[in-house]
Structures are given as C-alpha cells and as structure tokens.
Backbone as JSON Lines, residues from 0, in Angstrom:
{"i":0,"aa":"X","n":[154.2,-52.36,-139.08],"ca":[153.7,-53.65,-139.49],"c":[154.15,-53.91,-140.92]}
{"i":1,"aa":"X","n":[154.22,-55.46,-141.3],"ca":[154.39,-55.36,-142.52],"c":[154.2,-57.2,-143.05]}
{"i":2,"aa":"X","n":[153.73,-57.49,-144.13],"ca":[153.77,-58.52,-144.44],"c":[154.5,-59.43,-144.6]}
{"i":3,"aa":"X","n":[154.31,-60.47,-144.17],"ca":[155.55,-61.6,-144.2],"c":[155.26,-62.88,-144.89]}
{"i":4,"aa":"X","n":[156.31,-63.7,-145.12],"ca":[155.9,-65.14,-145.63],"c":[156.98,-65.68,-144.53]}
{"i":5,"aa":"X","n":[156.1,-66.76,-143.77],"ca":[156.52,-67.55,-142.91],"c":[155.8,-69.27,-142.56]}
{"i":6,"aa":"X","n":[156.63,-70.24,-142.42],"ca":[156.15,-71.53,-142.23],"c":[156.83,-71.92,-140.61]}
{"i":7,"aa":"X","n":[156.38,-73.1,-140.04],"ca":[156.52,-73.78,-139.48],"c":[157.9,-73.9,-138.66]}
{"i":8,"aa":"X","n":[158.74,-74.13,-139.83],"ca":[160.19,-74.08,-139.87],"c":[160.71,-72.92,-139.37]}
{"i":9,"aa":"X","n":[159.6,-71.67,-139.97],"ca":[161.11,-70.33,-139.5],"c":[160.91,-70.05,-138.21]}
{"i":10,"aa":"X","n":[159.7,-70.48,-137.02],"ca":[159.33,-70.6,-136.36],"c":[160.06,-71.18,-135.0]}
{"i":11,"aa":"X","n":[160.31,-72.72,-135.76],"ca":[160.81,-73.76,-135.04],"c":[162.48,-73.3,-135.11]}
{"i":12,"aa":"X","n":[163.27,-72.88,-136.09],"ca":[164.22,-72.9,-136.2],"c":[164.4,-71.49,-135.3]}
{"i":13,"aa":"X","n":[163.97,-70.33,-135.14],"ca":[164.02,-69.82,-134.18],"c":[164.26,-69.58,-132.56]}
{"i":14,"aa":"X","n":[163.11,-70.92,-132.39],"ca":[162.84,-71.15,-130.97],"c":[164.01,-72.15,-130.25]}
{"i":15,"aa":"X","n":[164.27,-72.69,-131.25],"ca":[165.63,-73.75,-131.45],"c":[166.88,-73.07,-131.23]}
{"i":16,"aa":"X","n":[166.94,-72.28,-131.61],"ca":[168.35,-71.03,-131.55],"c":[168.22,-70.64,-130.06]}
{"i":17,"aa":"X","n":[169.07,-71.38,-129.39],"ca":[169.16,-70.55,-128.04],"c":[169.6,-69.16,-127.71]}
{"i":18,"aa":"X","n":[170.86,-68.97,-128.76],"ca":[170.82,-67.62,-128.29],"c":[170.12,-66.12,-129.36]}
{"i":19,"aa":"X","n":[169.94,-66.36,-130.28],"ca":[168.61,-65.45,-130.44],"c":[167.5,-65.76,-129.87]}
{"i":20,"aa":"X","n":[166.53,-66.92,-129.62],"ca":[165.21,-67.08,-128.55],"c":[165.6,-66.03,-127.27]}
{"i":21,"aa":"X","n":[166.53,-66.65,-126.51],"ca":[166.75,-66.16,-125.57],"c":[166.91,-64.69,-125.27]}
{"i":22,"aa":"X","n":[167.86,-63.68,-126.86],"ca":[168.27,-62.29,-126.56],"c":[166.88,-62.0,-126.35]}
{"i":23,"aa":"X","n":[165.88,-62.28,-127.5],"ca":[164.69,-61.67,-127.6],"c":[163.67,-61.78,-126.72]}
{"i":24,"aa":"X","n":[163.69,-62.98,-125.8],"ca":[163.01,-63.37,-124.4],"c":[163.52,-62.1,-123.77]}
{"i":25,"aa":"X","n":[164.71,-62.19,-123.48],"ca":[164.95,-61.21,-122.16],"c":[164.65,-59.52,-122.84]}
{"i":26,"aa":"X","n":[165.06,-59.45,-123.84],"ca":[164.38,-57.95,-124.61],"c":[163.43,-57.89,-124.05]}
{"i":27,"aa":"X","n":[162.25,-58.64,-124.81],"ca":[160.79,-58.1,-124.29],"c":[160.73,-58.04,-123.02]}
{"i":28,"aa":"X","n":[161.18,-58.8,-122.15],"ca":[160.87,-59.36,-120.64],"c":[161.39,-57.9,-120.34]}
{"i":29,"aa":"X","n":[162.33,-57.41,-120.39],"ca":[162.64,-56.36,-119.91],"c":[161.89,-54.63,-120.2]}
{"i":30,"aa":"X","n":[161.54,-54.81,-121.75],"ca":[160.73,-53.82,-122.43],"c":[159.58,-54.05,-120.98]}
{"i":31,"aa":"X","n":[158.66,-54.91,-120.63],"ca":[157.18,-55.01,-120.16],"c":[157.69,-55.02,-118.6]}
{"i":32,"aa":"X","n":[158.97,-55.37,-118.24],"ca":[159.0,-54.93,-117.04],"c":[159.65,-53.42,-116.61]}
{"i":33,"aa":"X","n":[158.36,-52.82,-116.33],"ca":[158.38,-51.54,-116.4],"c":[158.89,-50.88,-114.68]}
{"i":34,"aa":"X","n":[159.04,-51.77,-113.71],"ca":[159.33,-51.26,-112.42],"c":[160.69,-51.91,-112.3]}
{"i":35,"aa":"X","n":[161.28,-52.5,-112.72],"ca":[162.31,-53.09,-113.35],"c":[162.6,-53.91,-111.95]}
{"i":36,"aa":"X","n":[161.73,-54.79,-111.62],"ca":[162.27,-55.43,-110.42],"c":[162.01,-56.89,-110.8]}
{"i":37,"aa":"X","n":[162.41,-57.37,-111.78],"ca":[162.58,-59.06,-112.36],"c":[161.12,-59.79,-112.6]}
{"i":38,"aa":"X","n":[160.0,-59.55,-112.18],"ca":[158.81,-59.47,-112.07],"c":[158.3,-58.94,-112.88]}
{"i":39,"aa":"X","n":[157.13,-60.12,-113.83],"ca":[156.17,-59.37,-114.82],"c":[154.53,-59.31,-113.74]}
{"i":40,"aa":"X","n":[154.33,-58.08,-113.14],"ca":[153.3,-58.11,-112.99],"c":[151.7,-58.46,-113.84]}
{"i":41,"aa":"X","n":[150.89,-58.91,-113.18],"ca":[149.12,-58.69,-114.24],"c":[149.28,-57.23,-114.79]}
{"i":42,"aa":"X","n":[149.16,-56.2,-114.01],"ca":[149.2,-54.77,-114.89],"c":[150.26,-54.51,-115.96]}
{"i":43,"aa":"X","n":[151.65,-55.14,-115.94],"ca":[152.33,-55.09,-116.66],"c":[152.52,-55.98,-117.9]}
{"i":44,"aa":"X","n":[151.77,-57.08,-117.57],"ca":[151.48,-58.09,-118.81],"c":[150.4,-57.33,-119.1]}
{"i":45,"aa":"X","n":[149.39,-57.12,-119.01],"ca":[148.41,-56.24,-119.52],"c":[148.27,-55.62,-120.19]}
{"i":46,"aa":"X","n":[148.79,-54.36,-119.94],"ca":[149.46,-53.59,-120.62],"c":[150.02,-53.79,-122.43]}
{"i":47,"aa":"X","n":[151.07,-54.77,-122.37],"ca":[151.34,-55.74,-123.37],"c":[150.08,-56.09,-124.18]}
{"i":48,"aa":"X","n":[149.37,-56.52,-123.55],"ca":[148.19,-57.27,-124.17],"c":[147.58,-56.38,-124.79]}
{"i":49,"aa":"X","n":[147.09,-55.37,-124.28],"ca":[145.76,-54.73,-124.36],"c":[146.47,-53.83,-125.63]}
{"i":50,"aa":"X","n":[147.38,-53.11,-125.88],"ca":[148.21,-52.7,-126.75],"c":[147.68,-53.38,-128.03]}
{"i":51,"aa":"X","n":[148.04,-54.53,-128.03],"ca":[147.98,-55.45,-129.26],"c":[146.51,-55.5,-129.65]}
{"i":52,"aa":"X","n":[145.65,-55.32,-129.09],"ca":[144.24,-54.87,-129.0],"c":[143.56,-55.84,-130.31]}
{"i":53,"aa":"X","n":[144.12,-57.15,-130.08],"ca":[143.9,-58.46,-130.56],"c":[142.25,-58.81,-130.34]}
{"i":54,"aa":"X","n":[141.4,-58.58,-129.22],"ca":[140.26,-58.86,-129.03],"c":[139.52,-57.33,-129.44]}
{"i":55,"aa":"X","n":[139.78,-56.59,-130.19],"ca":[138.91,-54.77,-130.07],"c":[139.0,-54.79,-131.87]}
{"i":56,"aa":"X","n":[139.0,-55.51,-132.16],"ca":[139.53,-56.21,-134.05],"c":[138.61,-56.87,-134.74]}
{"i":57,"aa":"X","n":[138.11,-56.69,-135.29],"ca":[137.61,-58.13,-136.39],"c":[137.95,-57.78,-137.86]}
{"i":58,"aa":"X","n":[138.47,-58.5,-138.53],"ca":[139.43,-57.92,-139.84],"c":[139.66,-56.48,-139.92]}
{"i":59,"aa":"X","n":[140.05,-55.45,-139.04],"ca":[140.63,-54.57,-138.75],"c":[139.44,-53.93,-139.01]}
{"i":60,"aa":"X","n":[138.32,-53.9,-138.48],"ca":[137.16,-53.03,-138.02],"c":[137.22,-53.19,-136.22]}
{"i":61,"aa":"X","n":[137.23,-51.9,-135.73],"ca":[136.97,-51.92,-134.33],"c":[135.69,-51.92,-134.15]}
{"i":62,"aa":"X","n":[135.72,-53.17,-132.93],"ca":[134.77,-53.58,-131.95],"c":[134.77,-53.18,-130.87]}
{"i":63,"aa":"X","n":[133.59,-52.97,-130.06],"ca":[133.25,-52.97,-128.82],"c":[133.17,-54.68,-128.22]}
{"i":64,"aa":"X","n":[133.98,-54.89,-127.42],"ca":[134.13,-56.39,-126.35],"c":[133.72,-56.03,-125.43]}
{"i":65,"aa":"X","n":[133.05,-57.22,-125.25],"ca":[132.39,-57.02,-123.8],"c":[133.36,-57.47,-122.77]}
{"i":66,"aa":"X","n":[133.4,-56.8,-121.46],"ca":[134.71,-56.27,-120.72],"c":[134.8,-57.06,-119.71]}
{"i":67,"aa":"X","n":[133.69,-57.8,-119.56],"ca":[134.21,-58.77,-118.41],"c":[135.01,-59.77,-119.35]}
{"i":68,"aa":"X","n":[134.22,-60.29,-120.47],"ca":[134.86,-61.64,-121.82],"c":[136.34,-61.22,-122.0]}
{"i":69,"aa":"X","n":[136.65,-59.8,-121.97],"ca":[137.84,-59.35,-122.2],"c":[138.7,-59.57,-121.05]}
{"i":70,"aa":"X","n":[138.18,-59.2,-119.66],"ca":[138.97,-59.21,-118.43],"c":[139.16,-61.07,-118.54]}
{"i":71,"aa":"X","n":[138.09,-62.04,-118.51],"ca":[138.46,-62.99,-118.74],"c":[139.26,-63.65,-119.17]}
{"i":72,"aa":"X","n":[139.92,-63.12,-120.74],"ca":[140.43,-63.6,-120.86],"c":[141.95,-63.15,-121.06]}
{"i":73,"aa":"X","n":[142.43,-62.13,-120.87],"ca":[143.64,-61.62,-119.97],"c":[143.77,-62.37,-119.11]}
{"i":74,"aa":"X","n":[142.92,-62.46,-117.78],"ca":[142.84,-63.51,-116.6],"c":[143.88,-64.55,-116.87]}
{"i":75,"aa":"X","n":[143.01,-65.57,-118.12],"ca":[143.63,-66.92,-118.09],"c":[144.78,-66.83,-118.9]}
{"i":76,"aa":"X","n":[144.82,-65.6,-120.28],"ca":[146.72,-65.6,-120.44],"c":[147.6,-65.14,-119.2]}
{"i":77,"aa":"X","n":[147.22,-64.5,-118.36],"ca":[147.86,-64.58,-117.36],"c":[148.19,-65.68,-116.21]}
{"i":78,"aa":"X","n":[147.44,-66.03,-116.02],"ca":[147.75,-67.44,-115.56],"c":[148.56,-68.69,-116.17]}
{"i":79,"aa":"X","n":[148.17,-68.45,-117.77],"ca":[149.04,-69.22,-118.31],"c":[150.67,-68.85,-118.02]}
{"i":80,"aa":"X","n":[150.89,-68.16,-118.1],"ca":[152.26,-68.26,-117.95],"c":[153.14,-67.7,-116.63]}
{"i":81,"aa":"X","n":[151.69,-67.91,-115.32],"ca":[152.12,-68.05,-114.13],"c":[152.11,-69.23,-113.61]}
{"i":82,"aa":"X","n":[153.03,-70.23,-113.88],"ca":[153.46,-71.51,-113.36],"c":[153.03,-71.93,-112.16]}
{"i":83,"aa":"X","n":[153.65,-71.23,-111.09],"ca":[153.77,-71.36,-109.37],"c":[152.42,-70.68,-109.21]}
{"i":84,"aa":"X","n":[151.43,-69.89,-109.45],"ca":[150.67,-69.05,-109.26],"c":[151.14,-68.23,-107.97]}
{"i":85,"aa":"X","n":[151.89,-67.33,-108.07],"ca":[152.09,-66.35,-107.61],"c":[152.24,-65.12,-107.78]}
{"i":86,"aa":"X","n":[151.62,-64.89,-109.1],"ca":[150.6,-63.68,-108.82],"c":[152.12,-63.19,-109.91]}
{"i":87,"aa":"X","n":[152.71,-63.37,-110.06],"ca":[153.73,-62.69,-110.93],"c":[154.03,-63.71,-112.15]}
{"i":88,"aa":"X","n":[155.01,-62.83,-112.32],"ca":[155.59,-63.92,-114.0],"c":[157.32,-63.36,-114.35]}
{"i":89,"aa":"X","n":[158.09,-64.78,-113.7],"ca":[159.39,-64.53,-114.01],"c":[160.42,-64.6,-115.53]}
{"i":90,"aa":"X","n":[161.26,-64.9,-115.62],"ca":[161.52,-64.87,-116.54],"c":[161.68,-66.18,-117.33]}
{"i":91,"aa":"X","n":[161.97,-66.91,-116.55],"ca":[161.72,-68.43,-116.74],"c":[160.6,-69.26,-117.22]}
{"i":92,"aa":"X","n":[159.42,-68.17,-116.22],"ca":[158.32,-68.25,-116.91],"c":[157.69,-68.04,-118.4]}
{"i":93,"aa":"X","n":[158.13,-66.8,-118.12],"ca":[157.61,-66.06,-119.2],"c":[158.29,-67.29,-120.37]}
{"i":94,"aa":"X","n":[159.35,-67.11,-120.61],"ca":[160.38,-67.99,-121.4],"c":[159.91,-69.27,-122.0]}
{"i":95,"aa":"X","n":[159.3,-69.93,-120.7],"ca":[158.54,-71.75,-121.18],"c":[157.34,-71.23,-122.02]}
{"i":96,"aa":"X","n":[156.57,-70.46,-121.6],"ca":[155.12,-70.06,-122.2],"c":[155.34,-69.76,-123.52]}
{"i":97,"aa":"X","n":[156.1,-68.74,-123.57],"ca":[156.5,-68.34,-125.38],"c":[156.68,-69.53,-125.8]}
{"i":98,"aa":"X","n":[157.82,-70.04,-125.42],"ca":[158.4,-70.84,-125.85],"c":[157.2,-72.0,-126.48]}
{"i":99,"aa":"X","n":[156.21,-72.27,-125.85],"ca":[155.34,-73.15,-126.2],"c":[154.34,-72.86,-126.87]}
{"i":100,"aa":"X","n":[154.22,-71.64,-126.59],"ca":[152.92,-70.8,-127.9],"c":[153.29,-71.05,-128.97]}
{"i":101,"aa":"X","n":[154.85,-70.21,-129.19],"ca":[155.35,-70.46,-130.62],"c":[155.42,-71.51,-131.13]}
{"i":102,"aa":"X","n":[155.8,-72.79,-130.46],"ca":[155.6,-73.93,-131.33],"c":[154.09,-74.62,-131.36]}
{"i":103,"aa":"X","n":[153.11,-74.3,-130.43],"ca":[152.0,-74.42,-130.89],"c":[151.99,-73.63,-131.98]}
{"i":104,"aa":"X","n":[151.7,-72.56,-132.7],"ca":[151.83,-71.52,-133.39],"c":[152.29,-72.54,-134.91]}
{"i":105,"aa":"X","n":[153.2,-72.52,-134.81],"ca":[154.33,-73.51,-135.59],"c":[153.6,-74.53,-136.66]}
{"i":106,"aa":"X","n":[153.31,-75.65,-134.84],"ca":[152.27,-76.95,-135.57],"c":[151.39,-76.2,-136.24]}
{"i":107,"aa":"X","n":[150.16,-75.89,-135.76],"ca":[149.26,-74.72,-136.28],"c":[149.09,-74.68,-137.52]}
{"i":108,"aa":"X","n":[150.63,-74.39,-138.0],"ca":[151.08,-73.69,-139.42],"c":[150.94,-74.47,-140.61]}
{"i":109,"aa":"X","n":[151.89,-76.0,-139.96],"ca":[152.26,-77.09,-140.78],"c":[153.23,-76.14,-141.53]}
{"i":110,"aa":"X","n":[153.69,-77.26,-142.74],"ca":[154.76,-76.9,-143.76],"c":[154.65,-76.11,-144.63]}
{"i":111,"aa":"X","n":[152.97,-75.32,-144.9],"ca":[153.13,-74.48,-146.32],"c":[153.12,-73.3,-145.88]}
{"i":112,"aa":"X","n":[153.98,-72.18,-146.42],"ca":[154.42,-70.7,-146.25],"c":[152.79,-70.2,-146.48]}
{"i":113,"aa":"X","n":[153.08,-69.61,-145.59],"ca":[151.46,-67.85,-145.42],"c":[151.97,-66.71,-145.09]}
{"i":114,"aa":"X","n":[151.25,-66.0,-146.35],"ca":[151.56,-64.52,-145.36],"c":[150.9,-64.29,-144.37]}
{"i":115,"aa":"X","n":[151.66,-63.16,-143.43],"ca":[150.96,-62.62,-142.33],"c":[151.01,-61.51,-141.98]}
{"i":116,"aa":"X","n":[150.87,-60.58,-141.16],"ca":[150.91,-59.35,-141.36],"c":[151.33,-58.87,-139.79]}
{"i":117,"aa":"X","n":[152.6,-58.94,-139.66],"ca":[153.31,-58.61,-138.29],"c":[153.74,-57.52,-137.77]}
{"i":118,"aa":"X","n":[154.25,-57.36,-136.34],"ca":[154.49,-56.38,-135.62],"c":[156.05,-56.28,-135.71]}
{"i":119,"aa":"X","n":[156.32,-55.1,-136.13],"ca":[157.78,-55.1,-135.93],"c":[158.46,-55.22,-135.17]}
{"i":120,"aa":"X","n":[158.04,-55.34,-133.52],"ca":[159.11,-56.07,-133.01],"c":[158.7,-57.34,-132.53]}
{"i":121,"aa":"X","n":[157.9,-58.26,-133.01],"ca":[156.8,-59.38,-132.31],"c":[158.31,-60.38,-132.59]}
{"i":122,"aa":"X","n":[157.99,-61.66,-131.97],"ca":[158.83,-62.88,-131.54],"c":[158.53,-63.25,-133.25]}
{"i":123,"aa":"X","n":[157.79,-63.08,-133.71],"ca":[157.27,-63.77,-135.28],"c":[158.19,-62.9,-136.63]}
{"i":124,"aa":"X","n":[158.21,-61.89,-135.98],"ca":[158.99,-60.88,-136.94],"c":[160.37,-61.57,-136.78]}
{"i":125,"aa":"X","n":[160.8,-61.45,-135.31],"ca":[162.21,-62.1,-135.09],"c":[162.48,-63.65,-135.67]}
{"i":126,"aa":"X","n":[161.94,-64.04,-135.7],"ca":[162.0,-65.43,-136.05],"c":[162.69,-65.25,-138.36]}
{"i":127,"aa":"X","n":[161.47,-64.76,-138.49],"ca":[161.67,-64.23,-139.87],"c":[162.7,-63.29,-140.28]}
{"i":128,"aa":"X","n":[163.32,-62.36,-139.6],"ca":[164.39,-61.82,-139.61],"c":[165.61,-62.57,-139.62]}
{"i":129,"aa":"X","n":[165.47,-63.61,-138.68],"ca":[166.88,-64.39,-138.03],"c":[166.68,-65.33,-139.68]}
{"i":130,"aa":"X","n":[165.78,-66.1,-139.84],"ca":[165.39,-67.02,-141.23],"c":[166.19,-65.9,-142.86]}
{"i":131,"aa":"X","n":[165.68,-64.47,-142.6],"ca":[166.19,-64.08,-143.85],"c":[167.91,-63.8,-143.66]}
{"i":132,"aa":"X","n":[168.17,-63.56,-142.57],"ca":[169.43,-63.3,-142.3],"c":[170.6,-64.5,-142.88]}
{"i":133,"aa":"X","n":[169.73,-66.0,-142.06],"ca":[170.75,-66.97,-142.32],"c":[170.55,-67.27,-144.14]}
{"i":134,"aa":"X","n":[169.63,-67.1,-144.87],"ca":[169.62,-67.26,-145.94],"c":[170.96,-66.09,-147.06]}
{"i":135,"aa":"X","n":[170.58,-64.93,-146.44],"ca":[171.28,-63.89,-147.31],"c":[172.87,-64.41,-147.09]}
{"i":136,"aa":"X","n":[172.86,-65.19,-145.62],"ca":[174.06,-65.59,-145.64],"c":[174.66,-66.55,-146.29]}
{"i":137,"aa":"X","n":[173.8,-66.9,-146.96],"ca":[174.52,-69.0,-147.92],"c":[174.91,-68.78,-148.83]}
C-alpha cells in the first residue's frame, strides 16, 4: 500500500485509455478467474472482495460485521455486475461495471487532488501510475 495524490482526471483519463483500461480489465479478470474457464464465479468474486476486507475496517481498527449485512452485501456487488443474471460474470461484464464505478468514483472526487491510501495493484493505483508515467514523459 502506499499513499497517493489523485483527482478526478487521473481517473477519467485512465478509463478513457482503451488500451491500458482494458490490459488491466483483463489482468484482474484473469488474476480472480481462478478455474480459468472465462467465468467470474460468486465464490470467485468473493474471494476478491472479502480479501480487501473493506467491511471488517473502521479507520483500520478491526471489526466484527454482522454476517448476514456482510453476505448481503457481496450479494448485491455481485449482482451488480451480473448484467444477464446468470449467476456468473463475464468479461464484458465485469468491464462495464468497473468501468462505471470508476467514474462514479471520479465524479465523487470532483477536481481537487486527495490523498489516498492504495493497493498496489488496485485499478486506482493503475490509473495513477499511467498519470505519473505520461507526465515524467512531457
């Protein structure tokens, strides 16, 4: 993990980049598909999730969640980014959903830089990587 300064922009300009969005779509998609048959299963999005242990947190004191509130709401990120509801999550899928978090995420942000404190390989890190890259380059 490590701290970052990021706005709106490094975000958007990211998601905008088809072919970095995309390497890093199919990266992860492939990292979480663990039976490697094109298919993000619930156990395999899960997995993902529960890792990030986003709900077991409150300013980095661990909590006890209550486990149905928790199964709940896995449930409905899973659904979110099962389109067709069929019980899986392709890549296409997966792809629109990011794709729309992050720029929710984005708006969210508005225009003034915040730090944040990211995962080294998260879509947010990438975004900020690709942003310092094109800069070191001008």
């Amino acid at each position: 993990m490590s701290v970052e300064v990021l706005d709106s922009a490094t975000i958007v300009s990211f998601v905008e980049d088809d072919e970095a969005f995309n390497n890093s779509i199919r990266n992860r998609f492939a990292h979480l598909d663990t039976d490697h048959d094109g298919l993000l299963s619930y156990a395999e999005m899960m997995q993902e999730l529960k890792s990030l242990r986003v709900f077991e947190t409150h300013f980095g004191i661990d909590e006890k969640p209550d486990p149905e509130e928790l199964a709940s709401v896995y449930n409905s990120l899973f659904v979110q980014f099962d389109h067709d509801s069929n019980g899986t999550v392709d890549l296409e899928e997966f792809k629109a959903e990011t794709k729309q978090m992050m720029l929710a995420m984005a708006n969210g942000l508005g225009f003034l830089p915040v730090q944040m404190v990211l995962e080294e390989d998260s879509f947010l890190m990438k975004a900020v990587e690709k942003e310092s890259t094109a800069k070191a380059a001008a």
